[in-house]
C-alpha positions as CSV (number, residue, x, y, z in Angstrom):
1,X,180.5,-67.2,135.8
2,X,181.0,-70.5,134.7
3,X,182.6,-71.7,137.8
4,X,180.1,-70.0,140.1
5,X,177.2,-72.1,137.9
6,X,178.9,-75.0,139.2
7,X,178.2,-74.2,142.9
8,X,174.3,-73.7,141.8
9,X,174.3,-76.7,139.6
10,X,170.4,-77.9,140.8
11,X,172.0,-81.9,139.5
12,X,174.7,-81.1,142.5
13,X,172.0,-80.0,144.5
14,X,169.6,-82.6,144.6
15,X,172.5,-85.2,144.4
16,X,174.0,-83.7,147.7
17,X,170.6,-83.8,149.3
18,X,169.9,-86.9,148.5
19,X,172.8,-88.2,149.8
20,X,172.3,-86.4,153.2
21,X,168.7,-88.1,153.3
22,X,171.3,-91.2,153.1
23,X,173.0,-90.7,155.7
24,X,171.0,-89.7,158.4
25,X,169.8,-91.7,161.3
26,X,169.3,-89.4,164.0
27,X,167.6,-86.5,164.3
28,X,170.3,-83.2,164.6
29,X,170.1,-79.6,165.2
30,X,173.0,-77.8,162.9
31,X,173.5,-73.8,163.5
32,X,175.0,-72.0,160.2
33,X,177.3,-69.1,162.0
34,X,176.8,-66.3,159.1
35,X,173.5,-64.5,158.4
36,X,174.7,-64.5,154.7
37,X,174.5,-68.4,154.7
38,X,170.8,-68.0,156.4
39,X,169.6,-66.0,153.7
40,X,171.3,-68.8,151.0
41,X,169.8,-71.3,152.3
42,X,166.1,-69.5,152.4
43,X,166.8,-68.3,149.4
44,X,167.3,-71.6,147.5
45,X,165.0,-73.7,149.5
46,X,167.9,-75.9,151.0
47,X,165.9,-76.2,154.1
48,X,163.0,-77.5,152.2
49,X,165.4,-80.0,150.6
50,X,166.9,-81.4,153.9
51,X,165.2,-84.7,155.6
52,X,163.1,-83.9,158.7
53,X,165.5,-85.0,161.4
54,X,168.0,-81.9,160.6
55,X,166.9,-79.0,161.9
56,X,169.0,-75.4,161.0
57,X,168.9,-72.9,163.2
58,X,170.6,-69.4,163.1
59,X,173.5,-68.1,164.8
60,X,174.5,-64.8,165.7
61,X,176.9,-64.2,162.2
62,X,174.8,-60.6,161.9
63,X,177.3,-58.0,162.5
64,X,174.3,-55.1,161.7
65,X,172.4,-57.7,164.4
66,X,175.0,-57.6,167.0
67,X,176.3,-54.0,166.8
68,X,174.8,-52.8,170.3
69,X,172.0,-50.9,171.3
70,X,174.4,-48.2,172.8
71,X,176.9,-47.6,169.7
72,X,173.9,-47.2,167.6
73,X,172.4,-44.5,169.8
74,X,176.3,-43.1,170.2
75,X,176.4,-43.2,165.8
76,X,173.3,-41.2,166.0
77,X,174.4,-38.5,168.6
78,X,177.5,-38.0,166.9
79,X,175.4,-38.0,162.7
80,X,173.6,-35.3,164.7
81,X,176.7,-32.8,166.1
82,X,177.3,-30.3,164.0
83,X,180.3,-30.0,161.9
84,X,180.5,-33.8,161.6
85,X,179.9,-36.6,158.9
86,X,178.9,-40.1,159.8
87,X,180.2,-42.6,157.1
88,X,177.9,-46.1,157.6
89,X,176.9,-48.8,155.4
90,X,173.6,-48.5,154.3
91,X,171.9,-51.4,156.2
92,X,173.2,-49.7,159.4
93,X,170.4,-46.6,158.5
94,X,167.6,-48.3,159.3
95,X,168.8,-50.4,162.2
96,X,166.3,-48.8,165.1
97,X,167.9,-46.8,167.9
98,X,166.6,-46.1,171.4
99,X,164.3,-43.2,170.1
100,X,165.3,-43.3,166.1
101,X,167.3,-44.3,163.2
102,X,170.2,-43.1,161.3
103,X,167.7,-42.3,158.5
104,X,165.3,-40.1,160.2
105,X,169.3,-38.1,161.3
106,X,169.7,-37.8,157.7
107,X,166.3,-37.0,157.0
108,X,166.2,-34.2,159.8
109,X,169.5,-32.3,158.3
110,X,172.6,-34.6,159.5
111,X,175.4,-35.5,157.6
112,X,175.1,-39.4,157.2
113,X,176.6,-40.9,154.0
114,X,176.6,-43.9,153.0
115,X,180.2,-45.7,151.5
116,X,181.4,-49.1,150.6
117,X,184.6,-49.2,152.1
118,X,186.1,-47.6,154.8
119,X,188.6,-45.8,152.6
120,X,185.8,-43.9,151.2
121,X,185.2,-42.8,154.4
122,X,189.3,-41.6,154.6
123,X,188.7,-39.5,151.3
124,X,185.5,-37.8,152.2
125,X,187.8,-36.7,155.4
126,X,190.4,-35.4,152.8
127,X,187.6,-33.7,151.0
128,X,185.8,-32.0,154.3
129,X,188.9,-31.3,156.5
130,X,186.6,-28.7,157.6
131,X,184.3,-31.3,159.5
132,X,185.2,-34.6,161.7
133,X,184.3,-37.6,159.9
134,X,183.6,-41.0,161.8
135,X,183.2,-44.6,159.8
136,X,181.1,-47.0,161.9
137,X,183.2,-49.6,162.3
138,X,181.0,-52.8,162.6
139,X,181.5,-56.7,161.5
140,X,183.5,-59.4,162.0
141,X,186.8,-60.5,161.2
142,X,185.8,-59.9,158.1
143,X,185.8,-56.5,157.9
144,X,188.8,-55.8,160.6
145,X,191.7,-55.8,157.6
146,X,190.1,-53.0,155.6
147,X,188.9,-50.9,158.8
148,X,192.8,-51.5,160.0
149,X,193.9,-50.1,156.5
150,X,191.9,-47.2,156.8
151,X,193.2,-45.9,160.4
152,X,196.6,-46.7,158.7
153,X,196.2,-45.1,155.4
154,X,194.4,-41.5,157.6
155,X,197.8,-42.1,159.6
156,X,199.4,-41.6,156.4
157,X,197.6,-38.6,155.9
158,X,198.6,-36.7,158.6
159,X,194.4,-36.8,158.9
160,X,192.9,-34.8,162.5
161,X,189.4,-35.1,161.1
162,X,188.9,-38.9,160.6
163,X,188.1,-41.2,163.8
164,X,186.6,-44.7,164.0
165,X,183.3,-45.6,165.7
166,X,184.4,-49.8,166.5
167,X,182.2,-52.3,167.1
168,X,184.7,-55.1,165.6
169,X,183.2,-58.5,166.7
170,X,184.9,-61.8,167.1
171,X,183.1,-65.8,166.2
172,X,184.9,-67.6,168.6
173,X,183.7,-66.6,172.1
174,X,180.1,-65.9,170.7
175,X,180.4,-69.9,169.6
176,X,181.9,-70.4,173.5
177,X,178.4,-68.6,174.9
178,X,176.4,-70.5,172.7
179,X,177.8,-74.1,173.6
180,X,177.9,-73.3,177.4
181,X,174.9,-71.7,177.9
182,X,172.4,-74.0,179.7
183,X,169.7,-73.6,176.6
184,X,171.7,-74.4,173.6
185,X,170.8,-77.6,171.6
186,X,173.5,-76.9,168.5
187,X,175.0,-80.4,168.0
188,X,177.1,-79.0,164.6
189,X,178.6,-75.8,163.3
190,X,178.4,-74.4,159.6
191,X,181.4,-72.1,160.2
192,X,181.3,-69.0,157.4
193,X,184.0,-69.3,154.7
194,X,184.7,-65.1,154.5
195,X,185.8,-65.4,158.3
196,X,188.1,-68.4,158.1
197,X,189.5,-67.0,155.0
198,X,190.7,-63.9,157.2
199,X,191.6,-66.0,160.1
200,X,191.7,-69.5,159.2
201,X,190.1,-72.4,161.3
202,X,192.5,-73.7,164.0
203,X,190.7,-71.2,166.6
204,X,187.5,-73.6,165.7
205,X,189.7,-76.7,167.3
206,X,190.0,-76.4,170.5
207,X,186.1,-74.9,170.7
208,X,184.8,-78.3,168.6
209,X,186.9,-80.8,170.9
210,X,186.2,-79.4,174.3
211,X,182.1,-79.3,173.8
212,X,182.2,-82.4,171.3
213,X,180.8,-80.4,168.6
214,X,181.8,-81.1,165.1
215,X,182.2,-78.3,162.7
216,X,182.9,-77.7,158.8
217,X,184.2,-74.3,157.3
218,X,181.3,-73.9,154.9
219,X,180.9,-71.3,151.8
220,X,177.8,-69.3,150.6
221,X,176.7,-71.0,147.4
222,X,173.8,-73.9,147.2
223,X,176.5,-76.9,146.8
224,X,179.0,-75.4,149.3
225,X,175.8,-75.5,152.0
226,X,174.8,-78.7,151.5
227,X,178.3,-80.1,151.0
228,X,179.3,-78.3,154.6
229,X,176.3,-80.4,156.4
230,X,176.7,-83.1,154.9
231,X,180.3,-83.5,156.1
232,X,178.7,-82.0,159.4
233,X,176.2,-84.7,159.4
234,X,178.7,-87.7,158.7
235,X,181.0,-86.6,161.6
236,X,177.8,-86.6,164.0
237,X,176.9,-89.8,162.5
238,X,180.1,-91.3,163.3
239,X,180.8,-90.1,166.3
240,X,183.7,-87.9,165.1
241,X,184.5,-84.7,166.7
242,X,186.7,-82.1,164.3
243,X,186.8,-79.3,161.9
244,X,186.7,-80.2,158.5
245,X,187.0,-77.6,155.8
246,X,184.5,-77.7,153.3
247,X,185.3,-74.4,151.4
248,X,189.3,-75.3,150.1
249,X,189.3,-73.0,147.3
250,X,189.3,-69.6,149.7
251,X,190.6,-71.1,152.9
252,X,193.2,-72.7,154.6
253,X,194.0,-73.9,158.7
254,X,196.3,-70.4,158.9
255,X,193.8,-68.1,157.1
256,X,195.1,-65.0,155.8
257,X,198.7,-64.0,158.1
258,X,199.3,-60.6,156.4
259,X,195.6,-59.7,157.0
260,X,195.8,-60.9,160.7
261,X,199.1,-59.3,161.0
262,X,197.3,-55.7,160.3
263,X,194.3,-56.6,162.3
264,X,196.9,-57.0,165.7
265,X,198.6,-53.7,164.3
266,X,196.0,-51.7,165.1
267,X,193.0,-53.9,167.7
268,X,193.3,-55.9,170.5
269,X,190.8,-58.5,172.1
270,X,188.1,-56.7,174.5
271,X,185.0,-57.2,176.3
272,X,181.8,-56.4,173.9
273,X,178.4,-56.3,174.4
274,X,175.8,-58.2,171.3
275,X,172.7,-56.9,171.0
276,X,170.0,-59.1,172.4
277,X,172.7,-61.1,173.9
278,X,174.7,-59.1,176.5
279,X,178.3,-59.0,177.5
280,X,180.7,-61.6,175.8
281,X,183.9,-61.4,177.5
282,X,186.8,-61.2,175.0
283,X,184.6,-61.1,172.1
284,X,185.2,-57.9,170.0
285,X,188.3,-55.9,169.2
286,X,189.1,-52.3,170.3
287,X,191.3,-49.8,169.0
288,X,195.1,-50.3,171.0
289,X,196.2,-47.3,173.1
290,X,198.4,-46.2,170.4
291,X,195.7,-45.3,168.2
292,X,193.3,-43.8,170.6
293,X,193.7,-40.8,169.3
294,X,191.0,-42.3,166.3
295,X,188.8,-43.5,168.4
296,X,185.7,-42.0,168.0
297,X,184.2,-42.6,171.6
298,X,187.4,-40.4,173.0
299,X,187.3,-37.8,170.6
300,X,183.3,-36.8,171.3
301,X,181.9,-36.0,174.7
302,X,178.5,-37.2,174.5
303,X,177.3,-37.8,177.6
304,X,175.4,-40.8,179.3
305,X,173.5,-42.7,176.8
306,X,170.4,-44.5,178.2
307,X,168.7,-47.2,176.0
308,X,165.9,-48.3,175.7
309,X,164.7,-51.9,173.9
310,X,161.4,-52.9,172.0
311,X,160.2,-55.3,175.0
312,X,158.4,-57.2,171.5
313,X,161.5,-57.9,169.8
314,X,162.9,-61.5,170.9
315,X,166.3,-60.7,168.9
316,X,168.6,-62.4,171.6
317,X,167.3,-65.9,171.1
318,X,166.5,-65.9,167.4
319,X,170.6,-65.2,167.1
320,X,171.3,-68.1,169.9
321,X,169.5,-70.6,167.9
322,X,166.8,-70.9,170.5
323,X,164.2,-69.6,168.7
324,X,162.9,-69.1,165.2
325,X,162.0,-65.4,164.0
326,X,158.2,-66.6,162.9
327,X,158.2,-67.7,167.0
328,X,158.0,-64.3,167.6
329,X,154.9,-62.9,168.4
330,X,155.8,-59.7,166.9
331,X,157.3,-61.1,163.4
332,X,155.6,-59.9,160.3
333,X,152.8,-58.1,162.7
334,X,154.6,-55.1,164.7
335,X,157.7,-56.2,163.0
336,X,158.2,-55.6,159.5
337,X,160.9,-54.1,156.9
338,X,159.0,-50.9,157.3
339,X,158.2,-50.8,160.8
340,X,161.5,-52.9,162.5
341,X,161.3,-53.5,166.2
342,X,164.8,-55.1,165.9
343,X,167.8,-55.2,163.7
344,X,167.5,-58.7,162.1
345,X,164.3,-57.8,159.8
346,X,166.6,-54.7,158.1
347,X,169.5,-55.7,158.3
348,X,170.8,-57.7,154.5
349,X,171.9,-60.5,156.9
350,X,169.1,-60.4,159.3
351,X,167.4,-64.1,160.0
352,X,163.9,-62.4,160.4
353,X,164.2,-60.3,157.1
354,X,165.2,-63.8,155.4
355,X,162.0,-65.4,156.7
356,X,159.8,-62.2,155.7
357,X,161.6,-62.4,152.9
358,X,161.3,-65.8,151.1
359,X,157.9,-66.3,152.8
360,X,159.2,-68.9,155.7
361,X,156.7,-68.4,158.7
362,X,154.7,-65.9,157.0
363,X,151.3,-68.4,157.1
364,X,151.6,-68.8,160.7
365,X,152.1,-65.5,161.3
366,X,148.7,-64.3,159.2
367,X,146.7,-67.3,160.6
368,X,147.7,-66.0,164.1
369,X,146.6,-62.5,163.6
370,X,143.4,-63.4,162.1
371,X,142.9,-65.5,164.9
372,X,143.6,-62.5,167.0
């Protein structure tokens, strides 16, 4: 506890803000990858803290954000199939589908239960061998190790009843879309810590140095944020283009091998589509032939899935930095906790749930409906 008080310490705080006031000369427009690092700087008013000329916008580091349209109306086809048990995490339940949610599945009669690992989803299999059990597989590299483990452990097992649902995710060619689209203004990257401690930062390298974009692997705390911009901000300043790691006590260039190792036991590199954003070539993981015989999409016949978006929700360019969620007509209006038109105001990493959250927005969003 003592050590995490460190990383909060408001003396380190205003001291590291003071000395990115310092430095800057230039107006710059930073994008922090991970949702979680949105919602810590909301949360602890570093954007309030920051001089006018650095502006943060926020990337698409929501794997509950990204997790497409179609896997969420396939997650709530198979929740509602009799005989089986979809295992989520509970943010996932109120992510809206096409028609519905996983909530009002589970509310209706399905079998949707909520775990914290996948491996709980590999027991409640050994409990139920009577029922097919599916773990929605979502996040980044982040969560690839543990899914891996739990396809190996059901392997194990001997386990017929226990598939995965994947929609694995991968930073680097979501960073590649965002630096050559022809609307991107991101000058620096806050790169998230939990990723590069899985997979290191030397993928980051050749991304930084062939769009001139400077980048620091960043942590989650208040004095890990504003020491990752302002190493971001002195590179931009000087003209430097590299990766510099600002989170040394959880990663290193190589990341995690073992990890990596089981991640490439079991996935391979695909094509995936991102909610709001469309097809990324190369950007998620799928399940290698080998193990097909856990993959979810294979084992249920479910038909041709049509979906069907809230033509309100402006998801895609809140999570490409183009917009900010109080720019959307709908936030805090049609667009609430309770009544979401989009995944980023439920989910826990969701930019537009951090704005309704810690108020950001919020006035012009009440002045414009009593306007209205």
């Amino acid at each position: 506890m003592q050590a995490l008080q460190e990383f909060r310490s408001a003396d380190l705080v205003h001291k590291l803000a003071a000395e990115i006031r310092r430095r800057v000369t230039h107006p710059w427009v930073l994008m922090e990858i991970c949702g979680g690092q949105t919602h810590a700087i909301l949360q602890y008013g570093l954007d309030q803290l920051l001089p006018a000329e650095i502006e943060l916008v926020h990337g698409p580091g929501c794997p509950v954000c990204v997790t497409p349209l179609e896997l969420i109306d396939k997650a709530i086809a198979i929740a509602s199939l009799p005989n089986t048990i979809l295992c989520s995490y509970g943010d996932m339940l109120r992510v809206p589908g096409s028609q519905r949610d996983l909530f009002a599945v589970r509310a209706a009669g399905g079998r949707v239960h909520v775990v914290y690992s996948p491996l709980d989803a590999v027991r409640i299999a050994q409990e139920h061998p009577d029922r097919q059990v599916v773990f929605f597989a979502i996040g980044f590299e982040t969560t690839a190790p543990p899914n891996a483990m739990s396809l190996l452990q059901a392997k194990a097992l001997g386990l017929k009843n226990f598939s995965l649902l994947v929609s694995q995710v991968r930073v680097p060619p979501a960073m590649h879309a965002i630096l050559s689209a022809p609307t991107n203004r991101v000058q620096g990257f806050l790169l998230a810590g939990h990723v590069c401690t899985i997979m290191g930062y030397w993928e980051y390298e050749p991304i930084a140095s062939q769009y001139r974009v400077p980048m620091t692997v960043t942590g989650f705390e208040p004095v890990d944020l504003l020491q990752g911009i302002l190493k971001t901000i002195e590179q931009l300043e000087e003209g430097r283009v590299g990766v510099e790691n600002a989170y040394t006590r959880a990663v290193t260039r190589d990341g995690n091998r073992a990890a990596q190792q089981i991640i490439n036991q079991v996935f391979e590199p695909c094509d995936r589509n991102w909610r709001g954003i469309g097809l990324i070539p190369q950007s998620g993981w799928g399940l290698r032939p080998e193990w097909a015989e856990f993959d979810a999409e294979k084992r249920f016949d479910l038909g041709p899935i049509k979906t069907q978006e809230s033509p309100l929700c402006i998801a895609g360019q809140i999570l490409q930095g183009i917009k900010k969620p109080h720019e959307c007509p709908a936030f805090a209006t049609q667009c609430t906790p309770q009544t979401p038109l989009g995944a980023p105001m439920v989910s826990a990493e969701g930019a537009c749930a951090a704005y309704y959250r810690y108020g950001r927005g919020l006035e012009q969003s009440n002045r414009a409906t009593s306007e209205g």
